[in-house]
C-alpha positions as CSV (number, residue, x, y, z in Angstrom):
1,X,-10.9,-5.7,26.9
2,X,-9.0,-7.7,24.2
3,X,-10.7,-10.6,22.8
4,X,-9.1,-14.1,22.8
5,X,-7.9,-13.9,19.4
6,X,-6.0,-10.6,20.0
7,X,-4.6,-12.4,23.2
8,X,-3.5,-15.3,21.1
9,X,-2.4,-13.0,18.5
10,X,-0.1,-11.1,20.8
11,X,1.4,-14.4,22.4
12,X,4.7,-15.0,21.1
13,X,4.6,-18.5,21.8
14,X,1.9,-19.3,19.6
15,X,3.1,-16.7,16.9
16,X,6.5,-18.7,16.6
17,X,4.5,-22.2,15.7
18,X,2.4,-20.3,13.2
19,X,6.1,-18.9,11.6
20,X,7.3,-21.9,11.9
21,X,5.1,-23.9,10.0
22,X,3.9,-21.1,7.8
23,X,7.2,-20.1,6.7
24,X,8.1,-24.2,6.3
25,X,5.3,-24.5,3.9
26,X,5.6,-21.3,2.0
27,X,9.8,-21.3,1.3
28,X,10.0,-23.8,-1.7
29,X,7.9,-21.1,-3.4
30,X,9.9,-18.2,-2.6
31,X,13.5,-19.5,-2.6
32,X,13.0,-22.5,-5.1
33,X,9.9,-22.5,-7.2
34,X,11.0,-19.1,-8.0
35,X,14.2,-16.8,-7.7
36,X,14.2,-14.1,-4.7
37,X,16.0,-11.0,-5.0
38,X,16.4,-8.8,-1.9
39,X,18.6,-5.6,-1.0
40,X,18.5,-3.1,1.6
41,X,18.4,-5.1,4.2
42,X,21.4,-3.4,5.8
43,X,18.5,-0.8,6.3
44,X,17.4,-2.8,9.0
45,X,20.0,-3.4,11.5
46,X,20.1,-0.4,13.6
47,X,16.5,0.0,13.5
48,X,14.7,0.4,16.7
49,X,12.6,-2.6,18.3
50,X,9.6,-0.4,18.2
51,X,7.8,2.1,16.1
52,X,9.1,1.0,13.0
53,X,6.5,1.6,10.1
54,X,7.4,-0.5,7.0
55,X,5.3,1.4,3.7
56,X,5.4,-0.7,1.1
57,X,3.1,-1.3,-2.5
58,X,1.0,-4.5,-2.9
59,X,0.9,-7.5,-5.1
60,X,-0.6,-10.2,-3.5
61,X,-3.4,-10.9,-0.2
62,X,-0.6,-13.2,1.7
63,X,2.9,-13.5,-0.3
64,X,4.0,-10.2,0.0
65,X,3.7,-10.7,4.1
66,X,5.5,-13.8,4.3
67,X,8.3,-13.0,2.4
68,X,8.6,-9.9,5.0
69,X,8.7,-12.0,7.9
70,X,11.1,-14.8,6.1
71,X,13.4,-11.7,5.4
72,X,13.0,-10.2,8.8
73,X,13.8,-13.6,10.9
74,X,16.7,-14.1,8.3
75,X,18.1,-10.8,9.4
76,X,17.6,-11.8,13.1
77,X,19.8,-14.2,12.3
78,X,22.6,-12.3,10.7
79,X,21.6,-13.0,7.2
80,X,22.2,-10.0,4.8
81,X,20.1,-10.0,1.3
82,X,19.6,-13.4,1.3
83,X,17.4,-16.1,2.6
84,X,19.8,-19.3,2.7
85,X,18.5,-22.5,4.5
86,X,15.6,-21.6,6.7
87,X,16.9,-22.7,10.3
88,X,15.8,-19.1,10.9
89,X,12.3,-20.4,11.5
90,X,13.4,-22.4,14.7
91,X,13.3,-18.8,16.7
92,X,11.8,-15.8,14.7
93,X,11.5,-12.3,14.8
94,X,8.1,-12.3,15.7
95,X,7.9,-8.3,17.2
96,X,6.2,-7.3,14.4
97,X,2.7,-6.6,12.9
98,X,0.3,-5.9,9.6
99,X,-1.9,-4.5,8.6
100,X,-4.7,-6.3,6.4
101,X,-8.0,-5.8,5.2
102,X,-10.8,-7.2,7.7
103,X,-12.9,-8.8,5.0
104,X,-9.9,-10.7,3.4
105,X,-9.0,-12.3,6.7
106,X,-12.1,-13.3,8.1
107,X,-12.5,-15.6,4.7
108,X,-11.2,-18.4,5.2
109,X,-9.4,-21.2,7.5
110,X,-6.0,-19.8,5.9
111,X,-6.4,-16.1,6.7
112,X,-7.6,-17.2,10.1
113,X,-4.5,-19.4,10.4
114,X,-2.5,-16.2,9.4
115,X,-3.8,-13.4,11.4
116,X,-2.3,-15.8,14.3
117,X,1.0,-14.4,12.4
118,X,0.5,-10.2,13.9
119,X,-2.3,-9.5,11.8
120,X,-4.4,-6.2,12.6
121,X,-7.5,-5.8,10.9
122,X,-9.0,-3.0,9.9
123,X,-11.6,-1.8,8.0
124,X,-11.2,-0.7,4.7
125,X,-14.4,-0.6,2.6
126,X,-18.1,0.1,2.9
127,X,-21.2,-1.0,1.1
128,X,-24.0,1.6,-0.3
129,X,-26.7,0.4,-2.3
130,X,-24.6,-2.4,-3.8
131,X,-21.8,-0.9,-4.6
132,X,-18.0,-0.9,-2.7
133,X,-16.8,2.4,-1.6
134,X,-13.8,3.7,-0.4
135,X,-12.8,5.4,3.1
136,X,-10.3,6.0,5.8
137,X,-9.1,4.4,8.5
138,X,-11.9,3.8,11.1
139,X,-10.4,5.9,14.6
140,X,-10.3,2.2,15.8
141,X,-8.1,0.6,13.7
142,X,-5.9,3.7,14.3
143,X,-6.1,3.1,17.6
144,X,-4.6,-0.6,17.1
145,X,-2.3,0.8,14.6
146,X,-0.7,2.8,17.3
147,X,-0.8,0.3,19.9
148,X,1.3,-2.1,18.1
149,X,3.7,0.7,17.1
150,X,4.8,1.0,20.8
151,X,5.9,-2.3,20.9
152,X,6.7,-3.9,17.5
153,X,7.6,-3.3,13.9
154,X,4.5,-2.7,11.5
155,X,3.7,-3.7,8.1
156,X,1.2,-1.5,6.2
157,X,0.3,-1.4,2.8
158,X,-0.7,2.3,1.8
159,X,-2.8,1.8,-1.1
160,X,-5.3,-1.0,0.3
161,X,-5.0,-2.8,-2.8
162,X,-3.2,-4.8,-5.0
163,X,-4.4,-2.5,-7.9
164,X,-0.8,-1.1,-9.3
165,X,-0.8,3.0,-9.0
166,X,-4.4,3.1,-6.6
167,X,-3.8,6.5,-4.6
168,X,-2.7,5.7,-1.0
169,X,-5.3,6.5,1.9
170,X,-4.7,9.5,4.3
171,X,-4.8,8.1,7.1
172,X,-1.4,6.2,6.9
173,X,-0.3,9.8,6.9
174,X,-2.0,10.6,9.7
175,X,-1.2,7.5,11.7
176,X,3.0,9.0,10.8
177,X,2.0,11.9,12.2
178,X,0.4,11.1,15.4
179,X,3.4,8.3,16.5
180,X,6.7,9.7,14.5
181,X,7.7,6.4,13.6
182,X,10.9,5.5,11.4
183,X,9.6,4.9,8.3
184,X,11.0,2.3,5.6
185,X,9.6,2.3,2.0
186,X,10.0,-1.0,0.7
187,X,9.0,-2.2,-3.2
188,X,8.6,-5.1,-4.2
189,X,7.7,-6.9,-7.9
190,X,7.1,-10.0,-9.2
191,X,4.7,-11.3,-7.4
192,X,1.6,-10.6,-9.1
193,X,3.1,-12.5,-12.0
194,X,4.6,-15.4,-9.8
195,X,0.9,-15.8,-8.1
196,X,-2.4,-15.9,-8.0
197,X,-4.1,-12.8,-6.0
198,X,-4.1,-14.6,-3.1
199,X,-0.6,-15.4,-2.8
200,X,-1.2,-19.0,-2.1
201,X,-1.1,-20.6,-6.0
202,X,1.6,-20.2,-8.2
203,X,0.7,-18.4,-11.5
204,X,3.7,-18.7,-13.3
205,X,6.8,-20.6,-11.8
206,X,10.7,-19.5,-12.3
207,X,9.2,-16.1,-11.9
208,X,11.7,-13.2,-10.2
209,X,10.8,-12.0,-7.0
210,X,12.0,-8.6,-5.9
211,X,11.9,-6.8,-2.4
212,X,14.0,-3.9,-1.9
213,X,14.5,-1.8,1.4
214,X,14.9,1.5,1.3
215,X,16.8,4.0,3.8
216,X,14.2,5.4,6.2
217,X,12.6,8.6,5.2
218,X,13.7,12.0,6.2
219,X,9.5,13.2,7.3
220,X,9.0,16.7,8.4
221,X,5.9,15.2,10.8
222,X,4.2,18.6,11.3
223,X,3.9,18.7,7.4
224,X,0.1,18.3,5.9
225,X,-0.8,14.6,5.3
226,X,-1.3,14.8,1.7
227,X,2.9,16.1,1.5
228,X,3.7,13.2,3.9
229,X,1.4,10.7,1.1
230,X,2.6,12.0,-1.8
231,X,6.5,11.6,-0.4
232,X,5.3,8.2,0.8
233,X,4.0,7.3,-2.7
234,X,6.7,8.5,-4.3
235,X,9.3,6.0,-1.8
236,X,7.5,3.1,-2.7
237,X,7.4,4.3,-6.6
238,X,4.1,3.8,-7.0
239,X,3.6,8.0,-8.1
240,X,2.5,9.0,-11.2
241,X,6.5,9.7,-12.1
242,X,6.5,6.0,-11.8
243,X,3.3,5.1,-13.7
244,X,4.6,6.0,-16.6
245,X,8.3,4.3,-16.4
246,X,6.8,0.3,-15.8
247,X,4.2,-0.7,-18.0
248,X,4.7,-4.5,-16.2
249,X,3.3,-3.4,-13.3
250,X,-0.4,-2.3,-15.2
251,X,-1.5,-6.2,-15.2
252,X,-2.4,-7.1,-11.8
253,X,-5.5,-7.4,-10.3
254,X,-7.4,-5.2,-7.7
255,X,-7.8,-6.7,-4.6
């Protein structure tokens, strides 16, 4: 049975106040504070309203998710590229999800606040004797992975990190090829220098901000999960090909 939170969660009522004042709050930084660059978004005007997997590299815990939705309700609103004045935020796009690390939103009133926003948590580390280790996707976060795909857009970020260049986890791959979904590589930059890790302090203002969209990826589904991750990686350019082209992306923080 779903809790109260994943009832609120899944209320579009409540998700469109949450936008709303989220977005309000968070625009200055994005569209004034700082310069935003976006392109592709003619990418996403024919998609389908469900089973749309955005794969996209990470820079920050929270501004890397709200600039997707500001884009998202901007195109809902037959803005192309750009952001413009935010009227958008009076009725958003709200059919779609993320995916986020359980232990980052559970920290705080914030996160809290922005899990009210789609957020699906999932599991991403483990402790042994001390120290942090890496694994796959628990079979219930896939679970709740897939259950969002049949009705809405979803966010993930492959890599689990905001560490530039971290290998991306399996089980995106295997999540592709269980639902089929269209997928959308998206990269963005900038943000790691324009804020703290968080997302929520600026670092260093008049910074450029970059998301691009991608066309959706041509994915032979019945293909082994490590081709379907490295063709992922390579989309978002975070490969090793890539490694070596962008020294600017080596100083960021893990998450």
């Amino acid at each position: 049975m779903a809790s109260i939170g994943d009832r609120l969660r899944n209320f579009h009522p409540i998700r469109k106040i949450v936008y709303f004042f989220v977005g309000l709050f968070s625009y200055p930084g994005l569209a004034i504070v700082n310069k935003l660059k976006i392109s592709g978004t003619e990418h996403l005007k024919k998609l389908p309203p469900r089973n749309v997997l955005f794969v996209s590299n990470h820079q920050t815990y929270f501004a890397d998710v709200i600039t997707f939705l500001h884009i998202f309700c901007a195109v809902k609103w037959g803005k192309m590229n750009r952001l413009g004045i935010p009227y958008y935020l009076l009725n958003p796009f709200t059919r779609v999800n993320y995916v986020a690390a359980e232990e980052t939103m559970k920290g705080s009133f914030i996160s809290r606040l922005f899990l009210l926003a789609g957020g699906l948590t999932v599991k991403r580390t483990w402790r042994a004797e001390g120290k942090e280790v890496r694994r796959g996707l628990d079979p219930s976060d896939t679970r709740k992975i897939t259950r969002a795909l049949e009705n809405n857009w979803v966010i993930t970020f492959p890599q689990g990190t905001t560490k530039p260049f971290a290998p991306g986890r399996k089980g995106t791959a295997l999540i592709i090829k269980q639902t089929r979904p269209v997928v959308i590589p998206v990269v963005i930059s900038g943000f790691w220098r324009a804020f703290n890790k968080k997302g929520l302090k600026f670092k260093k203002k008049r910074s450029l901000l970059s998301v691009t969209f991608k066309e959706p990826l041509l994915i032979n589904y019945d293909a082994p999960s490590e081709d379907i991750m490295a063709q992922i990686m390579d989309a978002i350019e975070q490969s090793k090909k890539y490694m070596m082209m962008g020294r600017h992306h080596w100083f960021t923080t893990d998450k």
